[in-house]
C-alpha positions as CSV (number, residue, x, y, z in Angstrom):
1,X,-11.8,21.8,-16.1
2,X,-8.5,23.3,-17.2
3,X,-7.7,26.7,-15.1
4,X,-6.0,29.7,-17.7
5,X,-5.2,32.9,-16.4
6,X,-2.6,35.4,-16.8
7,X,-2.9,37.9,-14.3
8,X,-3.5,38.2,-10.2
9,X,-7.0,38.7,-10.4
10,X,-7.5,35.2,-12.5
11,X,-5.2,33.6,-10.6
12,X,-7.1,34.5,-7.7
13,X,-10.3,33.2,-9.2
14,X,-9.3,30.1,-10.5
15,X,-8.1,29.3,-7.4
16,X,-11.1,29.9,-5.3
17,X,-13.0,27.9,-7.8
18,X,-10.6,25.0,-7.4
19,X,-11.2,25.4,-3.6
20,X,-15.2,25.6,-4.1
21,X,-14.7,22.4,-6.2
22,X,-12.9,20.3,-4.0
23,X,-15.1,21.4,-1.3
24,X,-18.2,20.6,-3.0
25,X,-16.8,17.1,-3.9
26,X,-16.8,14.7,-0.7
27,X,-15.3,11.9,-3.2
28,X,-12.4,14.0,-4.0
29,X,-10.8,15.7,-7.3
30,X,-10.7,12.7,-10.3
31,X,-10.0,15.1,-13.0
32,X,-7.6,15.8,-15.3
33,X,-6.1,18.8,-15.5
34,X,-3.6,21.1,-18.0
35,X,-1.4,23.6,-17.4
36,X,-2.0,27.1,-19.0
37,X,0.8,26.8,-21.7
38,X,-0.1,29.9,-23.6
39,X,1.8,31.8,-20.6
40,X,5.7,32.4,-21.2
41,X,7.6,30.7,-18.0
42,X,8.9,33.1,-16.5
43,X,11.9,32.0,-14.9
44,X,14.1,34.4,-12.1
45,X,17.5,33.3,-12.3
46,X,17.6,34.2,-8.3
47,X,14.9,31.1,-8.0
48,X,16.7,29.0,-5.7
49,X,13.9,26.2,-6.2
50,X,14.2,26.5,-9.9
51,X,18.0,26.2,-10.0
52,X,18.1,23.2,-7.9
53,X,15.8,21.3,-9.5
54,X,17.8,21.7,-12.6
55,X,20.4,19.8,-11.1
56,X,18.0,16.7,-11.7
57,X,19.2,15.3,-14.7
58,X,18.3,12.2,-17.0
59,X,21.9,11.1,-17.5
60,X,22.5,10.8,-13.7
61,X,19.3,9.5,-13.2
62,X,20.0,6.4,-15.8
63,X,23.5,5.9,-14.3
64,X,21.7,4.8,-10.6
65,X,18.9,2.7,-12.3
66,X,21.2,0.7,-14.5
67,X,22.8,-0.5,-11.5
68,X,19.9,-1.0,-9.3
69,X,17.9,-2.7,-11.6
70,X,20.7,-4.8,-13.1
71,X,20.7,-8.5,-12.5
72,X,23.2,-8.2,-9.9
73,X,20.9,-7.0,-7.2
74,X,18.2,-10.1,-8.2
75,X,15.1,-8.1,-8.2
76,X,15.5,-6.5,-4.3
77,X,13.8,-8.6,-2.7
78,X,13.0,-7.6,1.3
79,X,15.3,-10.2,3.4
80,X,17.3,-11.4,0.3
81,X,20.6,-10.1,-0.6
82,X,20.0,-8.2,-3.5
83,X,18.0,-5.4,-1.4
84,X,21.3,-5.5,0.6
85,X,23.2,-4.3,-2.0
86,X,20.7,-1.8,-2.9
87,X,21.0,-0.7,0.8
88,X,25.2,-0.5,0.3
89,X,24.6,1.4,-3.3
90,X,22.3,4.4,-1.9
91,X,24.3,4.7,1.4
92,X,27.7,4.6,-0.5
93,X,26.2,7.2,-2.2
94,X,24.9,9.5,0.7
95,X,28.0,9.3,2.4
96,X,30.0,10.5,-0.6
97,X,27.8,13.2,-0.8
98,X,28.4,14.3,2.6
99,X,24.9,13.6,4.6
100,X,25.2,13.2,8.2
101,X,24.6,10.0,9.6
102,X,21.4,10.3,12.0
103,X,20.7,6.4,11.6
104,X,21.8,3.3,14.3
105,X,25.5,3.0,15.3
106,X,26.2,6.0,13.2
107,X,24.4,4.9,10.0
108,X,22.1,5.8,7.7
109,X,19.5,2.9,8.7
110,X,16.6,2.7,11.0
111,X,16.4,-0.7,11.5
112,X,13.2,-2.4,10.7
113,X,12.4,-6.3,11.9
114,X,10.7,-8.5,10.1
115,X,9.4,-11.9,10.4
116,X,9.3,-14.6,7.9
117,X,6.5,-17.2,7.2
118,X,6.6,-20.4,5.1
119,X,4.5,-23.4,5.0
120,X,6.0,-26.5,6.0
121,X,2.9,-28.7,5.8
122,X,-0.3,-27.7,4.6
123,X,-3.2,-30.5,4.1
124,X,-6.3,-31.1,3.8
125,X,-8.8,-34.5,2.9
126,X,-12.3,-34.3,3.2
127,X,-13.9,-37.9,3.2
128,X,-10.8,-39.7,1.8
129,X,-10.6,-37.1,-1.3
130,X,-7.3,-35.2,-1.0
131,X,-7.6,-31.7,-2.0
132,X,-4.8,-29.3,-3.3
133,X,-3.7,-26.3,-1.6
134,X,-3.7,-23.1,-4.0
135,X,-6.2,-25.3,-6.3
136,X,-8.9,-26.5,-4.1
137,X,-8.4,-24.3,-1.0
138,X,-6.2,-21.9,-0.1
139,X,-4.6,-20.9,3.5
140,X,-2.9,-17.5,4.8
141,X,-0.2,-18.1,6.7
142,X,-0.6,-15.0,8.5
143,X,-4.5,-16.2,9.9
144,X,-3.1,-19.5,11.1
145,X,-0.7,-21.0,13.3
146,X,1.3,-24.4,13.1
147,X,-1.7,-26.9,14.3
148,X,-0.6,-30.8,14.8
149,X,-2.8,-33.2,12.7
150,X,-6.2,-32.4,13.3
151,X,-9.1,-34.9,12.7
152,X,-12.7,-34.4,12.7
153,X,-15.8,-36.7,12.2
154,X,-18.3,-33.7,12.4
155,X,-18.5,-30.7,10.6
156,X,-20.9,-27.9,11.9
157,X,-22.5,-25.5,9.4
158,X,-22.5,-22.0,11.2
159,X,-24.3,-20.1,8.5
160,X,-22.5,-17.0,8.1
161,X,-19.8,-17.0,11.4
162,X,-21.4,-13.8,13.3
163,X,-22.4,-13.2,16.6
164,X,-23.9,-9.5,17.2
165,X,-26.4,-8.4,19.2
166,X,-28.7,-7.8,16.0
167,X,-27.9,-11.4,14.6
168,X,-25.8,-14.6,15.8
169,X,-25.5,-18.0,14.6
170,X,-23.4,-18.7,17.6
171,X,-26.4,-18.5,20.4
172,X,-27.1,-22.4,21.7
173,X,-24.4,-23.2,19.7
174,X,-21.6,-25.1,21.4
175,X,-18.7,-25.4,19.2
176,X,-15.5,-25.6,21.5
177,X,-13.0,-27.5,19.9
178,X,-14.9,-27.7,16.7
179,X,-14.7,-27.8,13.2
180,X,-17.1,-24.9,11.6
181,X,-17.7,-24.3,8.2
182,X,-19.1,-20.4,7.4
183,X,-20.3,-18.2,3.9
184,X,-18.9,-14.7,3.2
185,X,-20.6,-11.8,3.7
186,X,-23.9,-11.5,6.2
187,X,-27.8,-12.2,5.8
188,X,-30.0,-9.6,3.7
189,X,-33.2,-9.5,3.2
190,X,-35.3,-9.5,-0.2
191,X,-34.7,-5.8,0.1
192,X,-31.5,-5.6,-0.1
193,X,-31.3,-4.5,3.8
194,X,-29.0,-6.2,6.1
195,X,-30.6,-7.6,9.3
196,X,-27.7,-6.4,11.1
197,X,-27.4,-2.9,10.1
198,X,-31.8,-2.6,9.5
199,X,-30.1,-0.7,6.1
200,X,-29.3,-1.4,2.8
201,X,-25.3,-0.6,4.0
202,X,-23.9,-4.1,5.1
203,X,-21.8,-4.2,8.4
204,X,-18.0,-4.6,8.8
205,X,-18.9,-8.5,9.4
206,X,-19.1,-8.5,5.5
207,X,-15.4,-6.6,4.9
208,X,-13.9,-8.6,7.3
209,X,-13.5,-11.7,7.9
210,X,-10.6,-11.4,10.6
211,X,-13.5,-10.7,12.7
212,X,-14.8,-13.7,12.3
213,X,-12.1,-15.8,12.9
214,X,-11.0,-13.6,15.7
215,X,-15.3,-14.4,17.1
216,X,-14.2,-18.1,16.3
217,X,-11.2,-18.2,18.2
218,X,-13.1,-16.7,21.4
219,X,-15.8,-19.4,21.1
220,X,-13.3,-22.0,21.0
221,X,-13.6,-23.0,17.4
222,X,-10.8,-25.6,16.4
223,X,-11.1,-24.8,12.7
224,X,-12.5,-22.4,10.2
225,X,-13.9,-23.4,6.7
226,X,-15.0,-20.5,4.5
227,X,-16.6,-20.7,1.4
228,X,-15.5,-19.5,-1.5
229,X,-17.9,-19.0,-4.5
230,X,-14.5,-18.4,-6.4
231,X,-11.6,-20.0,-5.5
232,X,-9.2,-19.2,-8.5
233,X,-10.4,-15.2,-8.4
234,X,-9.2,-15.3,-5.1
235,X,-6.2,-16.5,-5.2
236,X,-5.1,-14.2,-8.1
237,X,-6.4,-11.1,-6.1
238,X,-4.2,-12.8,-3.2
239,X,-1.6,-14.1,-4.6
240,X,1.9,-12.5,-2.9
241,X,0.1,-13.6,0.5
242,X,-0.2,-16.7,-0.8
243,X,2.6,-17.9,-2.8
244,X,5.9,-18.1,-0.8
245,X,6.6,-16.3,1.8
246,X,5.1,-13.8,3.5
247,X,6.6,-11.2,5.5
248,X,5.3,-9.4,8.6
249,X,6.4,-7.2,11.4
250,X,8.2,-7.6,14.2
251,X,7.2,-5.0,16.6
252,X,8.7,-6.4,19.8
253,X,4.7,-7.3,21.3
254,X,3.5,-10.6,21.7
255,X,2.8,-12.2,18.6
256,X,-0.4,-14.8,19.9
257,X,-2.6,-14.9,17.2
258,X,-6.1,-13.7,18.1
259,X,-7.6,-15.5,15.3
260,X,-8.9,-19.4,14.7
261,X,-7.3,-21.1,12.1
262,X,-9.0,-21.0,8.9
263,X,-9.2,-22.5,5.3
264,X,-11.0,-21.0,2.1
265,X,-12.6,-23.6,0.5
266,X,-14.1,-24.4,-3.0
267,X,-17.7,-25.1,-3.6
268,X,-16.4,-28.8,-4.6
269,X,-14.6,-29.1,-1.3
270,X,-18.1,-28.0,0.4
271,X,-19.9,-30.3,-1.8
272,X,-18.4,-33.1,-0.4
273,X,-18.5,-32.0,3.2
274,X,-22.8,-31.3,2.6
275,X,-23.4,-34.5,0.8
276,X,-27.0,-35.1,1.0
277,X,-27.9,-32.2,3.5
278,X,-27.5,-29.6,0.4
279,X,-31.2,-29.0,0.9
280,X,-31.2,-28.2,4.6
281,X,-28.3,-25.8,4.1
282,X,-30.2,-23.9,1.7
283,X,-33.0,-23.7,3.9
284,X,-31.0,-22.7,6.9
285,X,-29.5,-19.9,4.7
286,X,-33.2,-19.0,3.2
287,X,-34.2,-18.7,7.1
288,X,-31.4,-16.3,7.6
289,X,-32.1,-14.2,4.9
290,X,-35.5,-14.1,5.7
291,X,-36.2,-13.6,9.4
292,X,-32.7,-12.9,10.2
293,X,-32.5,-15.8,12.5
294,X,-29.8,-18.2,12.9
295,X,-29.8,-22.1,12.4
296,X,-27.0,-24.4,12.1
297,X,-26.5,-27.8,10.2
298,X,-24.6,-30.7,11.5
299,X,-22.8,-32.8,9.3
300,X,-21.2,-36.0,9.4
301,X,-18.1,-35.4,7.6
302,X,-14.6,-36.1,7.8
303,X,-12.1,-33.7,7.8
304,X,-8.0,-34.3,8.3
305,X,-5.8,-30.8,8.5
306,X,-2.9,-30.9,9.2
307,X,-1.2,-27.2,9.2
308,X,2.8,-26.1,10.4
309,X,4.4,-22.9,9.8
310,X,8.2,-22.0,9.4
311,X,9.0,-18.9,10.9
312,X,12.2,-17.1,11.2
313,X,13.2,-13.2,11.7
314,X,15.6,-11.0,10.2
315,X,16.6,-7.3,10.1
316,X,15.6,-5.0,7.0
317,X,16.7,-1.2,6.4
318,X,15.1,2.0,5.8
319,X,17.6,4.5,4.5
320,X,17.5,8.3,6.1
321,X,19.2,10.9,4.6
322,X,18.3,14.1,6.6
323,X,19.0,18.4,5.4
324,X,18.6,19.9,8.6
325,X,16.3,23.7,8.2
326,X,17.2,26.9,9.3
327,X,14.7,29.1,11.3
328,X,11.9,26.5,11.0
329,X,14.6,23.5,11.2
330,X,12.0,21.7,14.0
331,X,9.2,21.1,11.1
332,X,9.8,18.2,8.9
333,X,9.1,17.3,5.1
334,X,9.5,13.4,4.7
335,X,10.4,11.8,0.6
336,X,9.5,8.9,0.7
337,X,10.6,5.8,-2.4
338,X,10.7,2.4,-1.8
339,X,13.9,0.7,-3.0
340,X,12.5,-3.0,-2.8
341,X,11.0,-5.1,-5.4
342,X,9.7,-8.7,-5.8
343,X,12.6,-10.5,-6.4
344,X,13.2,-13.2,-8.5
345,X,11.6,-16.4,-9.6
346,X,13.8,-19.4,-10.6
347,X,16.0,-18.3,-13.3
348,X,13.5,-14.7,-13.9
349,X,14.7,-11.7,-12.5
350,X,12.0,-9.0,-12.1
351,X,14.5,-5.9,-12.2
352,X,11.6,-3.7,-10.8
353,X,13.1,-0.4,-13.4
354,X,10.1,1.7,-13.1
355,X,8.8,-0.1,-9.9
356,X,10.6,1.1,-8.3
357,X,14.1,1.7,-9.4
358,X,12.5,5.2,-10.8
359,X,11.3,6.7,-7.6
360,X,14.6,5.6,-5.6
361,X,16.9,7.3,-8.6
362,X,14.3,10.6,-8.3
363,X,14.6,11.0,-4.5
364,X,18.5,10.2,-5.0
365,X,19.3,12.6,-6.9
366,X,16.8,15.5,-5.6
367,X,18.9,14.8,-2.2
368,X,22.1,15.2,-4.3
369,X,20.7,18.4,-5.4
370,X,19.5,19.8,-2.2
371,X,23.2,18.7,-0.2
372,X,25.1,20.4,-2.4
373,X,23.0,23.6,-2.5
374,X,23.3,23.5,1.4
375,X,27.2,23.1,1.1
376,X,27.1,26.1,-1.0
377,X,25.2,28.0,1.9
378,X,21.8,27.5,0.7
379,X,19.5,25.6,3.2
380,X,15.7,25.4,3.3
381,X,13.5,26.7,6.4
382,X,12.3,23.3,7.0
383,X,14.3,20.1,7.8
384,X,13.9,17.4,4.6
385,X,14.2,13.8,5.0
386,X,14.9,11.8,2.3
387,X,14.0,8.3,2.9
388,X,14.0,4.4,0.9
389,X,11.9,2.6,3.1
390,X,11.9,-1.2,2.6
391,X,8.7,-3.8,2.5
392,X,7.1,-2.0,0.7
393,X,5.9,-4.7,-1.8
394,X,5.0,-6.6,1.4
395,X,2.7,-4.7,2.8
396,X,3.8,-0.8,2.9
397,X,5.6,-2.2,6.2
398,X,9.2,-0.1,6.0
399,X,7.0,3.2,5.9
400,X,4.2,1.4,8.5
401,X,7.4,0.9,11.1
402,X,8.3,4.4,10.7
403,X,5.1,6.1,11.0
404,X,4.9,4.0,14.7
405,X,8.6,4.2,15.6
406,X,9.2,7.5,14.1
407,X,12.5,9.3,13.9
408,X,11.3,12.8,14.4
409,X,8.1,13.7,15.8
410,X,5.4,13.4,13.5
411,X,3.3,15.8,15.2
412,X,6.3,18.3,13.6
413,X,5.7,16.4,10.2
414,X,4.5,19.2,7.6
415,X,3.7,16.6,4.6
416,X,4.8,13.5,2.9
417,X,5.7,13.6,-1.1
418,X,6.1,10.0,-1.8
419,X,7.1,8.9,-5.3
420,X,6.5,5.5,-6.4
421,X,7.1,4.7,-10.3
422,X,7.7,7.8,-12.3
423,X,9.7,6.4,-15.7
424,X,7.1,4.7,-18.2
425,X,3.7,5.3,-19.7
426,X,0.6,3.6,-19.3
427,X,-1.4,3.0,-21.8
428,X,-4.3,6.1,-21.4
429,X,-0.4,8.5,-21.9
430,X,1.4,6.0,-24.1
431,X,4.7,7.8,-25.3
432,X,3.5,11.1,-23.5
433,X,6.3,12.3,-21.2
434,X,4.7,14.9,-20.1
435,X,2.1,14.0,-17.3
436,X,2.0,12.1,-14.1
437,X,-0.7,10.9,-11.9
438,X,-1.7,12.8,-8.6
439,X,-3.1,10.9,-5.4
440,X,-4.0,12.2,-2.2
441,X,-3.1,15.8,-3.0
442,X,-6.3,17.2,-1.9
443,X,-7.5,14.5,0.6
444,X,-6.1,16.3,4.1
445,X,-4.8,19.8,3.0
446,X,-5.9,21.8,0.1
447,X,-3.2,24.0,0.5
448,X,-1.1,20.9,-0.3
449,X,-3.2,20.5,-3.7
450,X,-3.4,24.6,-4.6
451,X,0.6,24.6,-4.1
452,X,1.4,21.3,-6.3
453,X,-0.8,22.9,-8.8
454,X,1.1,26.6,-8.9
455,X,4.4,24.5,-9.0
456,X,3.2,23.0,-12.3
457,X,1.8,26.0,-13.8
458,X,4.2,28.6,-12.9
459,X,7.4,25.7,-13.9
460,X,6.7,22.1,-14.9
461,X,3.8,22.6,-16.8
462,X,2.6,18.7,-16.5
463,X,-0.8,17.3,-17.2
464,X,-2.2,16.4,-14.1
465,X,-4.2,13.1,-13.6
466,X,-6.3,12.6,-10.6
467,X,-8.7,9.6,-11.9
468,X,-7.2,7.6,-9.3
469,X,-7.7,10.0,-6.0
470,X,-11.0,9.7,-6.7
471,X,-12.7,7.5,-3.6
472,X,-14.4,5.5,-5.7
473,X,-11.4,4.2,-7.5
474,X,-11.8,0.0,-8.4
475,X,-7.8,0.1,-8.3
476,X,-7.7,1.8,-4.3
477,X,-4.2,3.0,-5.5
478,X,-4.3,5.9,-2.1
479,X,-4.1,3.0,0.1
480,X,-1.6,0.9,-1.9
481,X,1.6,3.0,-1.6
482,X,3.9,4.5,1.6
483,X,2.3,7.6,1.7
484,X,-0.8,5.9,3.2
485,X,0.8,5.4,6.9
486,X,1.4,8.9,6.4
487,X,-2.0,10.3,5.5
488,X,-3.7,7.6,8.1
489,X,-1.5,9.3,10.3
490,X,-3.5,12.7,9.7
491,X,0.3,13.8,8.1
492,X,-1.0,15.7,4.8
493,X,0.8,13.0,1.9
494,X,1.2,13.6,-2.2
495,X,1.9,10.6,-4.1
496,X,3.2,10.7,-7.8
497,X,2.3,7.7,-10.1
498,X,2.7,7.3,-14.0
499,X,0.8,4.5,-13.8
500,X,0.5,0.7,-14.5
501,X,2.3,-0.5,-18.2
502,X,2.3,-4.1,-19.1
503,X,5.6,-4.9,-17.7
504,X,4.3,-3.9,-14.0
505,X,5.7,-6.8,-11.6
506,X,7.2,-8.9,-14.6
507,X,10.3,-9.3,-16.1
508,X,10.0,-7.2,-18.3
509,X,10.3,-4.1,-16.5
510,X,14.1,-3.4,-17.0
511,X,15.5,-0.4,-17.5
512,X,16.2,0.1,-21.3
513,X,12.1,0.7,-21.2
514,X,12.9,3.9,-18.9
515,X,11.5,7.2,-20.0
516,X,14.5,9.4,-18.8
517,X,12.9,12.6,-20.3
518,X,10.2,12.1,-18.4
519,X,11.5,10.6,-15.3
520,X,13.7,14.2,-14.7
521,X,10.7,16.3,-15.8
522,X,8.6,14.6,-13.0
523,X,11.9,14.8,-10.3
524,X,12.1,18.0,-11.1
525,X,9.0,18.9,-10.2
526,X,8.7,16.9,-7.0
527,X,11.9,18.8,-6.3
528,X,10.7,22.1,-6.2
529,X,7.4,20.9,-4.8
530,X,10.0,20.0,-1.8
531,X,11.2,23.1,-1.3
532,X,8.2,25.3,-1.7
533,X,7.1,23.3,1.1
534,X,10.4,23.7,3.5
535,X,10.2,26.9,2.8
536,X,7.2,28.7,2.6
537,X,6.5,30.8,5.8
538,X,3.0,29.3,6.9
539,X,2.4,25.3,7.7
540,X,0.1,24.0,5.5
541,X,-3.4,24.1,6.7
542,X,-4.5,20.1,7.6
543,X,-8.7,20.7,6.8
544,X,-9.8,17.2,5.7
545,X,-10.6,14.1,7.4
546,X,-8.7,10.8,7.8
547,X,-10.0,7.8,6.1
C-alpha cells in the first residue's frame, strides 16, 4: 500500500488505515512502503530536529569507519585487543566532545564480564572407530562440562528423551550413570497430532532440546547422544558456537550447569552404535508414533568420551554517552550499535565496514550532533543515551547485560532505536541509496511505527521495507539484533537494517564498499526519529504484546 496525501484530512485517514491495518494483522506489517514524493518538503528553518540532523554528514561519517574498520583494530573481536582500541577511539572521541562521564571510576564504560570457553580435549570412539569432532559429531561447549574419560559398554536407546505426564520414555527406566542415546523432536501420530499436545502443534520438547538434557541430568544420565539426520546442516546453522570459542556471561550466580553432557551424532555414528538391533529401534520408534507409548532398546556398544573445557574470564565494555533532558529529563531514549565484529581468522581480517562499523559511525556522529546543539542551549525533553554495546556477534550479550543491570530504570525507558548495518545494499535495492529496512517498528507501540513513518514522509522520504518484521520471517532478523533485550523487555524497540550483501561476515566487507550517501541519509533520519521521540509531549503508547 503506499499512503499519499496532501492535506490534514488525508493525513488523518491514511493514518487510521495504517492503524486498522496493523491491527488487523496479528503477524505484523511486511510491506513495503513509499513516501509521497509528489509533496514539496517543506522545511522550517526554526526545525531544531531538522537542523541537527544536517550535521550528519558522509565525510565525517567515512573518516570514523576508515579507522575502525582498518586492519589495525583486527576485526573487533569481543575479548581481543582490537575491540579495545575501538573502545579508546569512540571514548577519545566522547570526551573531546565534551559528554559527561556517567560510566565506572569516571568513565564512559559499564563494565560487562564475560567468560571464555575452549575445548581442550574433545573425543569420541564408538566400537574402536574414531570419529571426528565438527565431521562426525559435534559438541557445544556451552551444554557440557569438562568430564574425565568416560567409558561405556552399554548404550540405552531412550527413544525421543521426554518425560511428561502425556508421554515418557523415562518411566521404569533406570538410567543413572548411563549412557542414552535420543531422536529430535517428539512422537506424532499418522495424523500429524502430537501425543503430547493431543494437536497437530508439537510441544516445546520439540524446540528445545536444553530440556532434555536439563530432564537427563535430573535422572542422572551420564551422557547424551542425539541424533542428527544432518550433521553438516547443522553445523553450518551453528557454526560461531561451534568453531572456537565461545563467549558467555558472567553474571556473578553460580554457574553449575543444569544440563547432562551431550553429543550430536551422525546417522553413521548411530549406525555403528545399533548394529544389528536397527530393526527393533524402528519398531520401538513405530510404537511411539503409534500408541504414544514409550519403549527403550539396549545396546551393547562401546563408547569412549572423553570431554574438558578451558575456561577463563575477562572484562568487555559497553560505551554510554548520556544528553541529560530538560522537563522530562527522568524518561529515557536508548541508541543502541554494536561496535564488535568477528575478528580475524589466520592472516584474514574481517573489517566488519557495514557490520557494523556503519551503525557505530551513525550513532557517533548523531551524539556529535545532539552535544553540540545542547552546548549551544538546545536540549531535548527527554534524556538520550547513546550506547556501543559489545558481544553482540556473541549472542546480543553487551545489550542482554544492560537490559538486566540497567543504568537507568528501564521502567523510565520510552523506546530503543537500534541501528545495526546501514552502509551497503542488498541485492532486492542493489545501488539504491535510498531505502532501509524496518523491524519491530509496530510490534509493541504503534505510535512508534505512525511517528517513524511521518519522519520519513514529512523529511527523509526513504522507501520503507518491512519484509523482515513480518513473524513469519525464515531469517528471525527481530530476534537477531540488540534491540531484542529491549523489546523482550516490553521497552517499545526500532531497528534499522539495509540488509545482508555478499560480503556479510567475510572479508570482504571493508570500507571502500561503503555507501556514504546512503549511510547519512539513513543517520539522518534515525536522528530526527531521536528527537521526535525526546521531545514530543506524550510517551508513546506501549499497546502490543511481548513475544
Amino acid at each position: 500500500m503506499i499512503c499519499k496525501y496532501s492535506s490534514e484530512r488525508r493525513l488523518i485517514l491514511c493514518l487510521l488505515f495504517l492503524q486498522f491495518i496493523i491491527g488487523a494483522n496479528a503477524q505484523y506489517i511486511d510491506s513495503v512502503y513509499e513516501p509521497d514524493t509528489a509533496e514539496v518538503v517543506m522545511i522550517d528553518s526554526a526545525d531544531v530536529g531538522y537542523v541537527i540532523a544536517q550535521e550528519v554528514k558522509a565525510e565525517d561519517l567515512k573518516t570514523h569507519l576508515y579507522i575502525l574498520a582498518s586492519d589495525e583494530y583486527q576485526g573487533r573481536e569481543t575479548g581481543q585487543p582490537g575491540i579495545d582500541k575501538a573502545a579508546d577511539y569512540i571514548t577519545n572521541h566522547l570526551e573531546g566532545l565534551g559528554f559527561p562521564k556517567i560510566g565506572i571510576e569516571n568513565s564512559y564504560y559499564q563494565k560487562v564480564g564475560f567468560s571464555f570457553t575452549s575445548w581442550e580435549e574433545n573425543t569420541l570412539t564408538v566400537n574402536g572407530n574414531k570419529y571426528k569432532h565438527l565431521w562426525d559429531y559435534l559438541a557445544f561447549q556451552s551444554r557440557n562440562e569438562s568430564m574425565p574419560s568416560l567409558t561405556s559398554e552399554e548404550v540405552i536407546f531412550l527413544g525421543y528423551g521426554i518425560d511428561d505426564p502425556e508421554y515418557s520414555d523415562y518411566k521404569k527406566n533406570k538410567v543413572e550413570g548411563k549412557v542414552i542415546m535420543i531422536y529430535n523432536g517428539e512422537p506424532v501420530n499418522k495424523k500429524g497430532k502430537s501425543h503430547i499436545t493431543g494437536t497437530t502443534e508439537l510441544s516445546d520438547w520439540s524446540s528445545s532440546i536444553e530440556r532434555k538434557l536439563m530432564v537427563a541430568k535430573d535422572h542422572g544420565v551420564k551422557l547424551v547422544l542425539i541424533i542428527e539426520e544432518d550433521i553438516k546442516n547443522m553445523l553450518m546453522q551453528n557454526r560461531s558456537d561451534l568453531m572456537g570459542r565461545q563467549t558467555e556471561l558472567v553474571t556473578g550466580m553460580p554457574n553449575e550447569l543444569k544440563m547432562a553432557n551431550s553429543i550430536h551424532i551422525s546417522t553413521t555414528i548411530a549406525q555403528d552404535i545399533i548394529g544389528k538391533k536397527l530393526k527393533k529401534i524402528a519398531k520401538s520408534r513405530k510404537r511411539s508414533r503409534k500408541r504414544g507409548k514409550a519403549r527403550d532398546v539396549k545396546l551393547k556398544s562401546k563408547v569412549d568420551v572423553s570431554q574438558a573445557i578451558k575456561r577463563y574470564n575477562l572484562d568487555g565494555k559497553n560505551i554510554m554517552a548520556y544528553i541529560e533532558g530538560t522537563d522530562k529529563k527522568d524518561e529515557l531514549i536508548i541508541v543502541t550499535a554494536h561496535y564488535d565484529h568477528v575478528g580475524f581468522r589466520g592472516e584474514e581480517i574481517f573489517n566488519g565496514a557495514d557490520d557494523n562499523g556503519s551503525g557505530t559511525s551513525g550513532i557517533l556522529e548523531i551524539a556529535d550532533a545532539m552535544i553540540t546543539a545542547k552546548k549551544n542551549g538546545i536540549s531535548p525533553r527527554r534524556s538520550i543515551l547513546f550506547m556501543w554495546v559489545t558481544g553482540e556477534e556473541k549472542g546480543l550479550l553487551g545489550s542482554e547485560y544492560y537490559s538486566e543491570k540497567p543504568i537507568f530504570p528501564l521502567a523510565n525507558t520510552v523506546a530503543n532505536v537500534n541501528v545495526d548495518m546501514i552502509g551497503r545494499s542488498d541485492k532486492k535495492y542493489q545501488g539504491r541509496s535510498d531505502y532501509i529496512y524496518v523491524i519491530g517498528s509496530d510490534r509493541l507501540s504503534t505510535d512508534l511505527h505512525r511517528i517513524n513513518e511521518k519522519v520519513n514522509q514529512d523529511y527523509s522520504r526513504l522507501t520503507m521495507d518491512y519484509v523482515f518484521n513480518g513473524d513469519k520471517d525464515p531469517n528471525r532478523f527481530y530476534y537477531r539484533s540488540d534491540h531484542y533485550n529491549f523489546a523482550r523487555k516490553g521497552i517499545p524497540a526500532i531497528f534499522f537494517f539495509s540488509g545482508v550483501h555478499e560480503d556479510y561476515h567475510q572479508p570482504g566487507d571493508t570500507p571502500d564498499k561503503i555507501d556514504y550517501v546512503k549511510a547519512e541519509r539513513v543517520a539522518r533520519h534515525i536522528s530526527q526519529l531521536v528527537w521526535e521521540l525526546a521531545n514530543r509531549e506524550d510517551r508513546i503508547v506501549v499497546d502490543g504484546e511481548i513475544k
